[in-house]
C-alpha positions as CSV (number, residue, x, y, z in Angstrom):
1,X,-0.6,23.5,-2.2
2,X,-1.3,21.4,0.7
3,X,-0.7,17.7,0.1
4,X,-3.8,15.8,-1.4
5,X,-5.7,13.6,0.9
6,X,-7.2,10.5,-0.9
7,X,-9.3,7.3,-0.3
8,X,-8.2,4.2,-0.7
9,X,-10.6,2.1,-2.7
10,X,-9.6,-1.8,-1.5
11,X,-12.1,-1.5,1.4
12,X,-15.0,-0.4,-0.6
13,X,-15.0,-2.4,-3.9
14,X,-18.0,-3.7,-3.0
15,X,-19.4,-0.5,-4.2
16,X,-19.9,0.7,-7.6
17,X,-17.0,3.0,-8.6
18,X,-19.3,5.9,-9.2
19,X,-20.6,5.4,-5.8
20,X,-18.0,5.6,-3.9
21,X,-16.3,9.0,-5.5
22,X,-20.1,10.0,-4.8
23,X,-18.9,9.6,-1.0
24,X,-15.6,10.3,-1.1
25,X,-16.3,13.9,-2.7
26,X,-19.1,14.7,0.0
27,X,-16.9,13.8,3.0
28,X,-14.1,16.3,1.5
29,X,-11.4,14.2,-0.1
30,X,-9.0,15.2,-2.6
31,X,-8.9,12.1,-4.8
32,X,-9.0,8.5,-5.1
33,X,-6.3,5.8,-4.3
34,X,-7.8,3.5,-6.9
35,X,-8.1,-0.3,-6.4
36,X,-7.5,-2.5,-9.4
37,X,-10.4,-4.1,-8.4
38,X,-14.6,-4.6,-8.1
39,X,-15.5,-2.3,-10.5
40,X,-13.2,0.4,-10.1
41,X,-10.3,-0.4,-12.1
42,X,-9.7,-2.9,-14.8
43,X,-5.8,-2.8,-15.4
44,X,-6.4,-4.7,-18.1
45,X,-9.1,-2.4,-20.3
46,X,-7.2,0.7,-19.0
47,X,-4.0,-0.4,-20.7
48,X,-5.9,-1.2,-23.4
49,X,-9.1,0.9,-24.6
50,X,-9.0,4.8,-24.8
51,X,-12.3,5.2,-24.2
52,X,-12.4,3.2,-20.7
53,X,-9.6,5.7,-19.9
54,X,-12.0,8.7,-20.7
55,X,-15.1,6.9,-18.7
56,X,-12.7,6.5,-15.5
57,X,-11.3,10.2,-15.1
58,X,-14.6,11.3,-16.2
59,X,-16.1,10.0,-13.7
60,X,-13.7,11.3,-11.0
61,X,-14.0,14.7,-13.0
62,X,-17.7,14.8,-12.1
63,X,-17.0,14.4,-8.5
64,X,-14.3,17.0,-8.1
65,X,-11.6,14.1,-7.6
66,X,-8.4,13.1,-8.9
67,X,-5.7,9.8,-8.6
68,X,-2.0,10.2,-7.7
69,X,-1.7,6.1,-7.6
70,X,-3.6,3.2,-7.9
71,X,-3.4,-0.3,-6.2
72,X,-3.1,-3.8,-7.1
73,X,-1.8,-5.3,-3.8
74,X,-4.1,-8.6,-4.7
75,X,-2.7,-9.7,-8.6
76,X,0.9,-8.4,-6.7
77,X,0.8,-10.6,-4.2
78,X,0.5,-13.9,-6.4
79,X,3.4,-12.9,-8.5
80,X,5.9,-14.4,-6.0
81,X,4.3,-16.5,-3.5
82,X,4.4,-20.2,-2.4
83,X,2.1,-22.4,-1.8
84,X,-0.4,-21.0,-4.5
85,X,-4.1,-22.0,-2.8
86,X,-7.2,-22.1,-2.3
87,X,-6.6,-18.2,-0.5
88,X,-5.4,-17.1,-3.7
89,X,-8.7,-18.5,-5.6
90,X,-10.0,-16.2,-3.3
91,X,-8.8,-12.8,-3.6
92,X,-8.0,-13.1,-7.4
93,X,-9.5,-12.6,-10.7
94,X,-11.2,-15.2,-12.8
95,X,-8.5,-14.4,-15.8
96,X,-5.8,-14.8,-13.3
97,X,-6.2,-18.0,-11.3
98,X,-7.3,-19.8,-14.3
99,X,-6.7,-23.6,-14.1
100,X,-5.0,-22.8,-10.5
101,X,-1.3,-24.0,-11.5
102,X,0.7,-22.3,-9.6
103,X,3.5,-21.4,-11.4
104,X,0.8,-20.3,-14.3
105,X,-0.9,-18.1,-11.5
106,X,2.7,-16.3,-10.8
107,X,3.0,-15.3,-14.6
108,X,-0.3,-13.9,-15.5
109,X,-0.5,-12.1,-12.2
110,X,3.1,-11.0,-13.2
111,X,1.8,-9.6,-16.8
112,X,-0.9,-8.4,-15.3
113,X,1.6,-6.3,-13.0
114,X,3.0,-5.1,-16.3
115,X,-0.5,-3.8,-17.8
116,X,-1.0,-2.6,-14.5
117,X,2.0,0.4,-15.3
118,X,1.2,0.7,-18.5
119,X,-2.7,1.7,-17.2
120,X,-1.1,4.1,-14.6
121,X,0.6,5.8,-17.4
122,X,-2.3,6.4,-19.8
123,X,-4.3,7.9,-16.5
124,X,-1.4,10.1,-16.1
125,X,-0.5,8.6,-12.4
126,X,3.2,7.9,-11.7
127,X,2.5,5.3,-8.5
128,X,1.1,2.0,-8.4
129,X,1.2,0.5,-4.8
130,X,1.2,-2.9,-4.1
131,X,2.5,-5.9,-2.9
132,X,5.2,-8.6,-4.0
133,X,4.5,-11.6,-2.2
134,X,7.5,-13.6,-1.0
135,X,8.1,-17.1,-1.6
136,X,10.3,-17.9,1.9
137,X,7.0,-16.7,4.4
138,X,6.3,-19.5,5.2
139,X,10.0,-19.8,6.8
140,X,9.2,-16.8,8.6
141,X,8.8,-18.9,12.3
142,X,12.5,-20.4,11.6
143,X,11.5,-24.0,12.9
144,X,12.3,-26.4,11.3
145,X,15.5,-24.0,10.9
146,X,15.6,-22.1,7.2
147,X,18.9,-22.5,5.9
148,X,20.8,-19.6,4.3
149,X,20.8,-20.8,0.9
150,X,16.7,-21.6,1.1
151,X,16.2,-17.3,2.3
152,X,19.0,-16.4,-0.6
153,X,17.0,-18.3,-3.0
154,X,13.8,-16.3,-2.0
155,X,15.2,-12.9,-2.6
156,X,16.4,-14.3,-5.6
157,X,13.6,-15.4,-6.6
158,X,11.9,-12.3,-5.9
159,X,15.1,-10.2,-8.0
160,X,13.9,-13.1,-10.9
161,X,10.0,-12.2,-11.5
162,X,9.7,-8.8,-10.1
163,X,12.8,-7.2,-12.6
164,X,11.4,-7.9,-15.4
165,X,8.0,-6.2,-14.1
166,X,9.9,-3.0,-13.2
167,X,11.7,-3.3,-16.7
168,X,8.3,-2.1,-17.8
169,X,7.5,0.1,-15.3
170,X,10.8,2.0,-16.4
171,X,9.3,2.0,-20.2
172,X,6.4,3.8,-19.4
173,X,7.8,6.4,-16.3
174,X,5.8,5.0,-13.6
175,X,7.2,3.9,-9.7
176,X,6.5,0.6,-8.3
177,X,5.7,1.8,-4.4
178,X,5.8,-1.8,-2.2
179,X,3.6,-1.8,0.8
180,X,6.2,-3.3,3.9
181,X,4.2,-5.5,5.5
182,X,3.6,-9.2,6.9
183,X,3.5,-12.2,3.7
184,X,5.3,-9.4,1.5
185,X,9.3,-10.0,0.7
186,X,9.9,-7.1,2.9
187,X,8.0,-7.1,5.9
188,X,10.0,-4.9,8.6
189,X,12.9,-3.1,8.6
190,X,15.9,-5.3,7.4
191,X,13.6,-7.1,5.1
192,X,13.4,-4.6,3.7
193,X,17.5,-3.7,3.4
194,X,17.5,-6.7,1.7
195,X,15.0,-6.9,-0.6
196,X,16.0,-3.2,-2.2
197,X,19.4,-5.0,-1.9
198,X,18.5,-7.9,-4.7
199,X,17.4,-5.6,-7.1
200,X,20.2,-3.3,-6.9
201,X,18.3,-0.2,-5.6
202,X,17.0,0.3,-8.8
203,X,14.4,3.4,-8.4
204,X,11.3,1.7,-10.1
205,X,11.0,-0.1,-6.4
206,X,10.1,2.2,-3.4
207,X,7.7,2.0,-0.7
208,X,4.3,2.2,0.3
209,X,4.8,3.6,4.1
210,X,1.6,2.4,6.4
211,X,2.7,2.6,9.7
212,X,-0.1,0.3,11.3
213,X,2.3,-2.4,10.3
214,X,5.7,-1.2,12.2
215,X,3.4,-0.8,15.2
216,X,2.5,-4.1,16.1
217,X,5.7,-5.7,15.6
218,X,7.3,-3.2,17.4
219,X,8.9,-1.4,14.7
220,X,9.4,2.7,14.7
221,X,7.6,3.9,12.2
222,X,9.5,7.5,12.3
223,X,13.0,6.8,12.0
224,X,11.7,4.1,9.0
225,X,10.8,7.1,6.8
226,X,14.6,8.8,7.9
227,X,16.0,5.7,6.7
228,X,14.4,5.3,3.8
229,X,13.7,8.8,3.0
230,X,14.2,8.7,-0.5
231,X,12.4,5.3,-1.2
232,X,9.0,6.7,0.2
233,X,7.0,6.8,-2.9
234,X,3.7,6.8,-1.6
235,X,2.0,7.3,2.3
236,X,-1.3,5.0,3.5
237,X,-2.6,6.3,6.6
238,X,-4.1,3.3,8.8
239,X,-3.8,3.0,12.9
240,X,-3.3,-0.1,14.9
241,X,-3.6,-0.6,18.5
242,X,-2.1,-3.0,20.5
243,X,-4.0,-5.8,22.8
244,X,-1.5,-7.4,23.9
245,X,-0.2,-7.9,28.1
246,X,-2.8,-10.0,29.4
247,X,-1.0,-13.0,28.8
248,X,-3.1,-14.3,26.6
249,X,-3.5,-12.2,23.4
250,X,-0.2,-12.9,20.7
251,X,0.7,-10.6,18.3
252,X,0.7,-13.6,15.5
253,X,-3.2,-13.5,16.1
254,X,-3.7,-16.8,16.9
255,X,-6.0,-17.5,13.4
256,X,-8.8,-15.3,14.8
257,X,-10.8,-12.9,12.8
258,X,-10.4,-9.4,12.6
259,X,-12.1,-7.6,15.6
260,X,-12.1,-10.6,17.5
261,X,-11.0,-9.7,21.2
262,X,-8.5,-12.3,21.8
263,X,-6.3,-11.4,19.0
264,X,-2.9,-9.5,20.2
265,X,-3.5,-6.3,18.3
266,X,-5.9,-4.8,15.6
267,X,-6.7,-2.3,13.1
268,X,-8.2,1.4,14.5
269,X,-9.5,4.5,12.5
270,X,-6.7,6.8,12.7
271,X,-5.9,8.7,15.5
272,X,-7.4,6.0,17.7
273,X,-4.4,3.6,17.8
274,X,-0.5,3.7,18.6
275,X,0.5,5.1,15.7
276,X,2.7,8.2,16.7
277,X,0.7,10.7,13.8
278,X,2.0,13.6,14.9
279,X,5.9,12.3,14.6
280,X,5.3,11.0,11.8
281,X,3.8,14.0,9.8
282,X,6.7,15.9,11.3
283,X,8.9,13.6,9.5
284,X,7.3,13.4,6.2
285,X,8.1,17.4,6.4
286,X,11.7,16.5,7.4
287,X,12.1,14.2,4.2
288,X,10.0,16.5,1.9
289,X,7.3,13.4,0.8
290,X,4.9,16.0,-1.1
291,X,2.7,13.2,-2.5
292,X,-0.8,12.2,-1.1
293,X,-2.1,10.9,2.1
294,X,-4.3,8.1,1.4
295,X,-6.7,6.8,3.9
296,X,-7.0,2.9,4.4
297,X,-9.7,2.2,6.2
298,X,-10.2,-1.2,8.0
299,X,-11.4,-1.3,11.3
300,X,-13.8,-3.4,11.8
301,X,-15.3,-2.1,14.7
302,X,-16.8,0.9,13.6
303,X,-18.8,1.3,10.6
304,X,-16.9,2.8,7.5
305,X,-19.6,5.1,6.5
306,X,-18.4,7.0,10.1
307,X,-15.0,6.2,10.5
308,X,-14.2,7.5,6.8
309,X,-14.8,11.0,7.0
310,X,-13.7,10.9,11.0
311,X,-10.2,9.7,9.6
312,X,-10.1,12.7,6.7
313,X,-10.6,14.9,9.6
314,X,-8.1,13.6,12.0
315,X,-5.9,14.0,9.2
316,X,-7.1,17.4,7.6
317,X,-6.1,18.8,11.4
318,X,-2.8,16.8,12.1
319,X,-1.1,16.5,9.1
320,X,0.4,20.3,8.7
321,X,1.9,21.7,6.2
322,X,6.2,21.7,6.2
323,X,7.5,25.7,7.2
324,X,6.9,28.0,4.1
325,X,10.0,29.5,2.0
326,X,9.0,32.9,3.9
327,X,9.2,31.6,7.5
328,X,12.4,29.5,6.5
329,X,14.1,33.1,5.2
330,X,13.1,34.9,8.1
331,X,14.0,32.5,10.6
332,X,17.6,32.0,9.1
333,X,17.7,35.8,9.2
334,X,17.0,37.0,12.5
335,X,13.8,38.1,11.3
């Protein structure tokens, strides 16, 4: 079977659930990557209550769909980062900020991690993807200097909160996949060394691989999947295209909005950007990664209702199939 292509929900939780598998099934996808929030998925009540279990796949029954993973990059991100503000309010739920105190924030949005798994589980999905958020960002510039000690402590602390989240995500037989990228404890590529590092490479943590974030801080997004070939629990297509070499645009983005033209780089649909697709489908083949392809979408110069089926058709036509049994056989054989 040829590897499911999915939807990420995050972009579109705008919409009511039902609406958007209404779309997602007419453009052609496979499933849903399901985001743990709008309306789409409660992590909370699906832990919980049997019968919002049977209303959700239900509802993805009626449209022909199905979920390898869900999301909960926003609850994930609170669970280890300092400052706790006013953009935390933002992005999370009432139940989680609460009375705003930070460390309160970190340990509901780290329970709510926990009833995250435990709501993969009962949907019979072994992924949640997400992030971690990382406590020593903010020393990410290096002036004033970050001592040792102060970026030891931040893996640490990470190692601290995010273990005993993973504890239950061993209990119930479900993989935590961590989306590298910018704000997260692992951001690039030794970042990412390290922070497998502080929790002993236990296999509850892998990766989320979305290569629009290797591309505009000059990473290779190819030999990252060779590296970490067997941490790559789940792939999020998304394309980013540099704008930077007029001597003007930065790649840090200069606290401009997405789209803006100053900014240093931006998100594309896929297939428009730098991403090298056709490398990198090679090399999920190389590493066997038989799980789905979700689409991110989040450019926001072309309209979504457009760029989402262009992208699952970009995709549908690029991302082949690994060499059958067969053709291995033959070709080992002379044949």
């Amino acid at each position: 079977m040829a590897r499911p292509i999915t939807l990420f929900t995050g972009q579109w939780a705008d919409l009511p659930f039902e609406e958007v598998c209404r779309l997602a099934s007419g453009w052609g996808y496979d499933g849903l990557e399901i985001a743990c929030w709008g309306d789409h998925l409660d992590p909370w009540r699906a832990a919980e209550d049997d019968d919002y279990v049977a209303d959700r796949l239900a509802i993805l029954a009626k449209h022909d769909l199905k979920v390898w993973a869900i999301s909960n990059h926003l609850t994930g991100q609170a669970v280890c980062d300092d400052p706790i503000d006013e953009r935390h309010q933002g992005i999370l739920s009432a139940r989680n900020w609460g009375d705003g105190d930070p460390e309160g924030v970190r340990q509901r949005a780290a329970e709510e991690m926990k009833a995250t798994a435990r709501a993969a589980a009962r949907l019979g999905v072994d992924t949640v993807v997400g992030f971690t958020g990382s406590s020593i960002w903010k020393a990410v510039a290096m002036f004033p200097p970050a001592p040792a000690s102060m970026i030891d402590a931040g893996y640490q602390d990470f190692a601290d909160r995010w273990n005993p989240i993973l504890d239950v995500f061993d209990e119930v037989g479900v993989r935590f996949a961590h989306e590298v990228h910018p704000s997260e404890i692992a951001y690039d590529y030794w970042t990412t060394v390290r922070a497998l590092e502080a929790i002993g490479h236990r296999p509850a943590f892998g990766l989320n691989w979305d290569p629009s974030h290797f591309v505009w801080q000059d990473l290779d997004p190819v030999g990252f999947l060779w590296d970490f070939r067997d941490r790559i629990y789940h792939v999020d297509c998304k394309d980013a295209r540099r704008q930077v070499g007029n001597g003007r645009n930065g790649r840090l983005g200069s606290h401009l909005a997405w789209a803006d033209p100053r900014r240093g780089w931006d998100f594309v649909s896929t297939g428009r950007g730098d991403v090298p697709w056709e490398q990198s489908f090679r090399m999920l083949n190389t590493i066997g990664y038989a799980g789905p392809i979700s689409v991110e979408w989040e450019d926001a110069g072309m309209d979504r209702l457009t760029g989402a089926p262009e992208a699952l058709e970009f995709i549908r036509r690029d991302a082949f199939d690994p060499p059958s049994a067969s053709f291995d056989a033959a070709f080992s054989s002379g044949g």
